[in-house]
N, C-alpha and C positions, 0 to 999 in steps of 0.2 A: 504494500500500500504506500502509495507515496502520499509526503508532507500536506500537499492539497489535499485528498482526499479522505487525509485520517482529523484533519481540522473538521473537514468538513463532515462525515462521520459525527464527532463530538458534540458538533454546533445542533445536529439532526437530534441527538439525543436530547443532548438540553432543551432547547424548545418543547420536544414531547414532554419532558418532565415538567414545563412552566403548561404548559396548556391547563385550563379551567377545566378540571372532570378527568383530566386524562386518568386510564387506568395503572399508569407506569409505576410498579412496584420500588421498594427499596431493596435493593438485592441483599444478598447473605453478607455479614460482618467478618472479615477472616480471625480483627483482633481486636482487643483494645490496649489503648496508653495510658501508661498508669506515673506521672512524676512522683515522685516521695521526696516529701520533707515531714516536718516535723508537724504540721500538722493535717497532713494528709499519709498519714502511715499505717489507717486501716482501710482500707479501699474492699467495697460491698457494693455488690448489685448480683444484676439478675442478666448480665451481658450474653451468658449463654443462649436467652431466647432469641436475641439475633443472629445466632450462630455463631456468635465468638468462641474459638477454643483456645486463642492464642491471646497472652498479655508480651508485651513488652514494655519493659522496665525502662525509667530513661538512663537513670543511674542507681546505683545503691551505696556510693560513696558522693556527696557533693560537698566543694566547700572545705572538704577536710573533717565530716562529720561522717560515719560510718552508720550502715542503717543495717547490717551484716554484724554476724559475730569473730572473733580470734583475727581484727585487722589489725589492731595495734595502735587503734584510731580513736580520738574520742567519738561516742555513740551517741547516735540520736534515739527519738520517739522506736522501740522495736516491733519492727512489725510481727506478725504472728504467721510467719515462714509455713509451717507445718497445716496451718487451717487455708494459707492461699494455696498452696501447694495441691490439696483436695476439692479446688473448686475448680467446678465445671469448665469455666471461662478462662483457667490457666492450665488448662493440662499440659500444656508446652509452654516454655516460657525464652522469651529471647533474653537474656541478664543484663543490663544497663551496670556497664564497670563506672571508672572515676570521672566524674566532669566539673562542671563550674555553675552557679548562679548566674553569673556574668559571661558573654561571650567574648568579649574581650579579654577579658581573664586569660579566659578556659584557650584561647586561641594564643595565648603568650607561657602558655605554662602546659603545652601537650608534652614534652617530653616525659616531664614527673608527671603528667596524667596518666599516659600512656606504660610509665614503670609499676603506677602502682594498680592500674588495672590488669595487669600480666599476673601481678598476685593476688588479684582480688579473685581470677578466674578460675585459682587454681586452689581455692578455698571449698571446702565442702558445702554443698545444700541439699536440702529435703525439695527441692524444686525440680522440674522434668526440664531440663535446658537442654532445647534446641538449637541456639544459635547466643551469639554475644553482640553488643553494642556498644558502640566508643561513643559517648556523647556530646563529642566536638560539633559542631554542625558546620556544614558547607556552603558558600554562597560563594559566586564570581567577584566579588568584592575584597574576597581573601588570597592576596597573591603567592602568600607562603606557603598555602596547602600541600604543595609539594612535598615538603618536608613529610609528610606523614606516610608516603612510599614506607619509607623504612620504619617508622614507627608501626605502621598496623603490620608488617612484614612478624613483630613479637608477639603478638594478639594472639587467639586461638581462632580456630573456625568453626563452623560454620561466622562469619562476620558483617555486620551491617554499620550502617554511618548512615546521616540524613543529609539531605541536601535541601534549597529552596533559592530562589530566585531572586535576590532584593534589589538587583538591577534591570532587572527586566531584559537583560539580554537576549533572551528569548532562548529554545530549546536546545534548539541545534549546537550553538555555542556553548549552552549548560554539559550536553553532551558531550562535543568534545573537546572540552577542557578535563571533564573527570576520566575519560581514553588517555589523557595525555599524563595520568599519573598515577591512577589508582587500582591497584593490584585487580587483575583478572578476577579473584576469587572472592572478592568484596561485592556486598550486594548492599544497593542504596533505598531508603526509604524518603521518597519526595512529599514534600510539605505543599499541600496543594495552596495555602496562603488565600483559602475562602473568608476563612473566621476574623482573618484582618483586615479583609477587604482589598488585597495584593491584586486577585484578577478573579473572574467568575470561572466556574465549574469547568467549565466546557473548553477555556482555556489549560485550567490545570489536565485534564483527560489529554487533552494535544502532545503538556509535554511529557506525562507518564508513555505516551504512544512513542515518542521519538526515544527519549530512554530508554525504553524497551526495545525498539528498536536497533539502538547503536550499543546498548551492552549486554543485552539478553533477556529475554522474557523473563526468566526466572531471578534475575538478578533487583529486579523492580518493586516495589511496595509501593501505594499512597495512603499518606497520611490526612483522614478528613478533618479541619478543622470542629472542632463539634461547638466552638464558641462564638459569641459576636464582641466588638466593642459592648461598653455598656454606658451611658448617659451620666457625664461627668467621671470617666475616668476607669481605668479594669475591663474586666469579661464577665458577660451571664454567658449562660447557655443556650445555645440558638435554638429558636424553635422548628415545633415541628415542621411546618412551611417552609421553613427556613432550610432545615436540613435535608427535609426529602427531595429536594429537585436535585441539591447536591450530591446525596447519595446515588440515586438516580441517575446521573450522567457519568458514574461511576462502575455502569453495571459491568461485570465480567472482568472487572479489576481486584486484585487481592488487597481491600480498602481498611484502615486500623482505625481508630475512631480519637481523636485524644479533645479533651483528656477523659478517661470515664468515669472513676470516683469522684470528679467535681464536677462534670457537665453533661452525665448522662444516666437522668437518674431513673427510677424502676416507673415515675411517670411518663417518661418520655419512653422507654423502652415499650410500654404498654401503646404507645402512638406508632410507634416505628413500626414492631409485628402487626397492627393492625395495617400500616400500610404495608405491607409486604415481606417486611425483615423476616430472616428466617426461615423464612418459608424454600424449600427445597424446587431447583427450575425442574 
């Protein structure tokens, strides 16, 4: 499919999804995002009725605060490892190693990120980990990225990293700038940049289609913004209206929802499955 045609694709989808009445379902949910701090460190719902199996963690060390046991670190809020572990909605779990609050930070201090995430990985858990996460985040705006060749080269695999857009450069050049450094066996989860208003739905579908494209289907995730602004300042949680067109244009993508213990709660999930979540195609 070429460039024109897979926009346009996207564009065909979105509109069915705005159309008045349309019957355009919310497809199946593959995950949800889960951030931990301190006061977000018991994360509860009912995500599996979307068809979530999979959580991914952003991190479980931020800041220098350990949310993990035997780091060495001082410890935050602990979560209750053994009872997420047995929910439906993590039976695989992607493990968010060491990151930062601040992306500036976190983007001046990957090397000690990336040292103490090598031991975080190799720490025991009661959790079914599938795959790991470095929670540096990517955008064309960071020219040093390079540098993390050899730093994700210590990482374990299955491995993921996120990417997003905040220049707008568009797909093509997103794409390949990340050809241009990051290891074949890294797989990206793209921030579709709904919930801040970056670009509409049908836009982010375009460039999850070209990433897929130029790094591999399987290497691809999108991440749905599940939030809006909020009136004077922060995030609610988007509503229903809000999120369905978005999911929606998302059909037949493997889509993670973030964040889900603060923006997606067993009301809205009861909105989602009624429109479609979950439901088997």
């Amino acid at each position: 499919m070429t460039p024109r045609k897979g926009l346009c694709a996207a564009f065909v989808l979105a509109c069915l999804a705005w159309l008045p009445g349309c019957a355009v379902q919310v497809p199946p949910i593959e995950g949800m995002v889960w951030q931990i701090d301190n006061e977000n460190a018991v994360p509860k719902g009912d995500w599996d009725r979307l068809g979530a199996r999979r959580l991914l963690i952003q991190w479980t060390v931020v800041d220098g605060i350990a949310f993990r046991d035997n780091t060495g670190l001082p410890a935050g809020t602990p979560p209750d490892w053994p009872r997420i572990a047995a929910e439906p909605w993590a039976r695989e779990v992607i493990l968010g190693l060491a990151g930062r609050f601040d992306e500036k930070n976190a983007r001046a201090d990957i090397a000690q990120l990336a040292e103490t995430s090598a031991r975080l990985a190799a720490l025991p858990t009661p959790l079914n980990v599938v795959g790991y996460y470095f929670p540096v985040e990517i955008d064309p705006t960071w020219t040093e990225a390079p540098q993390l060749t050899a730093l994700l080269a210590k990482l374990p695999r299955p491995l993921w990293i996120s990417v997003y857009d905040s220049a707008n450069v568009g797909p093509q050049e997103l794409a390949d700038s990340l050809l241009r450094w990051l290891p074949p066996d890294v797989g990206v989860f793209f921030q579709d940049g709904v919930g801040v208003h970056a670009r509409d739905a049908w836009v982010a579908r375009h460039y999850v289609t070209v990433l897929e494209r130029s790094l591999g289907k399987g290497r691809v995730r999108v991440i749905a913004e599940a939030f809006r602004p909020k009136q004077g300042g922060g995030f609610r949680p988007a509503t229903i209206d809000e999120l369905r067109p978005q999911l929606a244009t998302y059909s037949g993508l493997p889509i993670y929802l973030f964040e889900g213990p603060r923006y997606v709660s067993s009301a809205l999930v009861d909105q989602l499955v009624e429109a479609g979540a979950g439901k088997s195609r």
